[in-house]
C-alpha positions in Angstrom: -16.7 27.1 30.0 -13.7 25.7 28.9 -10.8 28.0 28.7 -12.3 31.1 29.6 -10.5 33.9 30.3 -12.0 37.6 31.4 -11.5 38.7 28.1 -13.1 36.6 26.5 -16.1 36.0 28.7 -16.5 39.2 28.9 -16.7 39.5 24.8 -19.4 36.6 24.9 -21.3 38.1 27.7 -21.2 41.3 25.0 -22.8 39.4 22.7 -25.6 37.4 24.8 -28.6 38.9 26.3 -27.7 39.2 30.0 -24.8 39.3 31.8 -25.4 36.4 34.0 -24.0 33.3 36.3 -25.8 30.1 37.2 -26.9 30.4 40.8 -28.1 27.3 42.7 -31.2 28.3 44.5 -33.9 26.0 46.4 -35.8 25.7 43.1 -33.0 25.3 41.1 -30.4 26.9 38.9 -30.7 30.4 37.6 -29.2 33.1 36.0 -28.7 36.3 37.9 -26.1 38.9 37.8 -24.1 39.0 40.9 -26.3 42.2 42.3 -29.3 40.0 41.8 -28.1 37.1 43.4 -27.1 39.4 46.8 -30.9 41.5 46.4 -32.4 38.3 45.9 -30.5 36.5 48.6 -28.9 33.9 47.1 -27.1 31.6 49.5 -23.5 31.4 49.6 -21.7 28.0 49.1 -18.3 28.9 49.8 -18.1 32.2 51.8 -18.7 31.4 55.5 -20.8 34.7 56.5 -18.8 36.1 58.8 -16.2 36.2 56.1 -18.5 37.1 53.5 -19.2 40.7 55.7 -15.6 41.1 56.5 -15.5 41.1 52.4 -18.0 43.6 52.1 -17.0 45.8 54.1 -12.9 45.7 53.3 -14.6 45.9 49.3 -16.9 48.4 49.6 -14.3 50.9 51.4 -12.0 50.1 48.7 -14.7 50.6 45.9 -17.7 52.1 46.9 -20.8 50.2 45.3 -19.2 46.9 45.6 -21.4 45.6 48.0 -24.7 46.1 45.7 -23.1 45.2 43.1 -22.6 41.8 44.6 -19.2 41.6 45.0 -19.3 39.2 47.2 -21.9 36.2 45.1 -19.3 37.1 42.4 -16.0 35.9 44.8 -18.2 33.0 46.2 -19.4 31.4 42.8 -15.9 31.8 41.2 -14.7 30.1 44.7 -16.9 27.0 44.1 -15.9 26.4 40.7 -13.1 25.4 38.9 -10.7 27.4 39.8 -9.1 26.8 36.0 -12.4 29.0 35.1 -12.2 31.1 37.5 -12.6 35.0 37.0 -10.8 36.0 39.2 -7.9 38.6 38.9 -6.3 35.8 41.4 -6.0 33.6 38.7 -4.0 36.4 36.6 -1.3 36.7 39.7 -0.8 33.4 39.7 -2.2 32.9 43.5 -1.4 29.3 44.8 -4.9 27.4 44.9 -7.2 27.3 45.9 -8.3 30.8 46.0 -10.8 30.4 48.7 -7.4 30.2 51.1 -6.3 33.4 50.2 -9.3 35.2 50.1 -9.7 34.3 53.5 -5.9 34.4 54.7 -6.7 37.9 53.2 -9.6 38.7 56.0 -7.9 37.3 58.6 -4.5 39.2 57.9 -6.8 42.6 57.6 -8.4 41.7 60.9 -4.9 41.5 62.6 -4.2 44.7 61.1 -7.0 46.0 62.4 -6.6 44.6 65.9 -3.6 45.7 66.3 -3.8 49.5 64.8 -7.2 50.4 66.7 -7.9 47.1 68.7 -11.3 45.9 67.4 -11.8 43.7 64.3 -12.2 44.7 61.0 -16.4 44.5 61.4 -16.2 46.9 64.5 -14.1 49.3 62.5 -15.2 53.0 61.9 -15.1 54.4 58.4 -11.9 56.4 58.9 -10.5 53.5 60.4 -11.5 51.4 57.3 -9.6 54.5 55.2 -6.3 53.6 57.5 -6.6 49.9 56.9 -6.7 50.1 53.3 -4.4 52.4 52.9 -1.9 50.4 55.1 -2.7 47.4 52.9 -2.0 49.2 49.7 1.2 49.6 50.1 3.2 48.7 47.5 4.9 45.4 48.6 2.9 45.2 51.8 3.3 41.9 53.7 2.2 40.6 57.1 3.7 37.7 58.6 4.7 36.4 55.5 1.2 37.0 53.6 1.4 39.3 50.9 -1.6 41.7 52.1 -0.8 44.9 49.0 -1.4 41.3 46.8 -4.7 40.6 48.5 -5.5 44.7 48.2 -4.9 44.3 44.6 -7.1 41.0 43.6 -10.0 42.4 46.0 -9.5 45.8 44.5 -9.5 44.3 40.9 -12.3 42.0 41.3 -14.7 45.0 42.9 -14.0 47.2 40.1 -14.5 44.7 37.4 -17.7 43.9 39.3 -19.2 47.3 39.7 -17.3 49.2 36.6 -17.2 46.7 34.1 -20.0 47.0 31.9 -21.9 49.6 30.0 -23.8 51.3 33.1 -20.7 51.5 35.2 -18.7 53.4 32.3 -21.9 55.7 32.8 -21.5 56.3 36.5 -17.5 57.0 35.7 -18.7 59.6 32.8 -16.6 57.8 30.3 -17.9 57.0 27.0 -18.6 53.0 26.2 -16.9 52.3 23.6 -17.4 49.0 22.5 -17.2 46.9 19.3 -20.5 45.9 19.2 -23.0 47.3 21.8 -24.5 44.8 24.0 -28.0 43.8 24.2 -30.3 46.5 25.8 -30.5 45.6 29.7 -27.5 44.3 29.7 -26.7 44.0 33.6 -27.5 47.1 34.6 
């Protein structure tokens, strides 16, 4: 996939069958959209778990559906590839590589927020307490020690919505009319 960007992977994913990424499973390599690959569970190469379920649930506060969506295969699988491919909004921020560091510099920073505004890590967190966090981090210019945490709010943020918004059934769920160039393939992921 050789210079790739959103746009225009998104416009050839328009005009293929199935919205899909190559997924390395026991048997082999498939194609599965990034839902599929988390219902199906697909093992993560680059997301240790821990920091895969601090993902989900920071993302699926932030963007509800996130989660089933497969927010998270989509982060790991852009994390083990070139990041020069990657789809990431990261990539569009310009984000010092490799994004796997500040994906997880990310969690980390959001579990000292979280430690230190109701004691407890982000995992043992409440809903209402998730609310707080994210709101803390989405302040405009938001930094922790250094990290730029409203930066972090913004790429997850970006990547979620992309992930559960961005094709033809999540227009639907947003009552917005699709209106594309070309309609996709029936079935197309979703």
């Amino acid at each position: 996939m050789e210079n790739v960007t959103r746009r225009t992977f998104v416009d050839r994913a328009l005009k293929s069958s199935v919205l899909a990424l190559t997924f390395i499973v026991p048997t082999g390599t498939v194609l599965l959209t990034p839902g599929e690959a988390r219902a199906t569970s697909v093992p993560l190469r680059k997301l240790a778990a821990a920091l895969a379920h601090d993902l989900e649930k920071l993302s699926e506060t932030i963007v509800p559906g996130a989660t089933a969506a497969g927010l998270t295969h989509f982060l790991d699988h852009q994390l083990a590839g070139d990041p020069n491919d990657a789809l990431l909004i990261a990539r569009y921020f310009q984000v010092a590589l490799p994004y796997s560091d500040f994906y997880g510099a990310g969690i980390k920073t959001a579990n000292a927020m979280a430690q230190k505004a109701a004691g407890k890590p982000l995992a043992a967190l409440s809903d209402p307490e998730m609310v707080a966090l994210v709101k803390s981090m989405s302040t405009p210019g938001a930094a922790i020690d250094g990290f730029p945490i409203f930066l972090f709010y913004m790429c997850l943020r970006s990547d979620a919505v992309d992930v559960v918004y961005g094709t033809p059934e999540g227009f639907k769920k947003l009552n917005i009319p699709y209106m594309q160039h070309i309609m996709p393939p029936e079935g197309w992921n979703g």
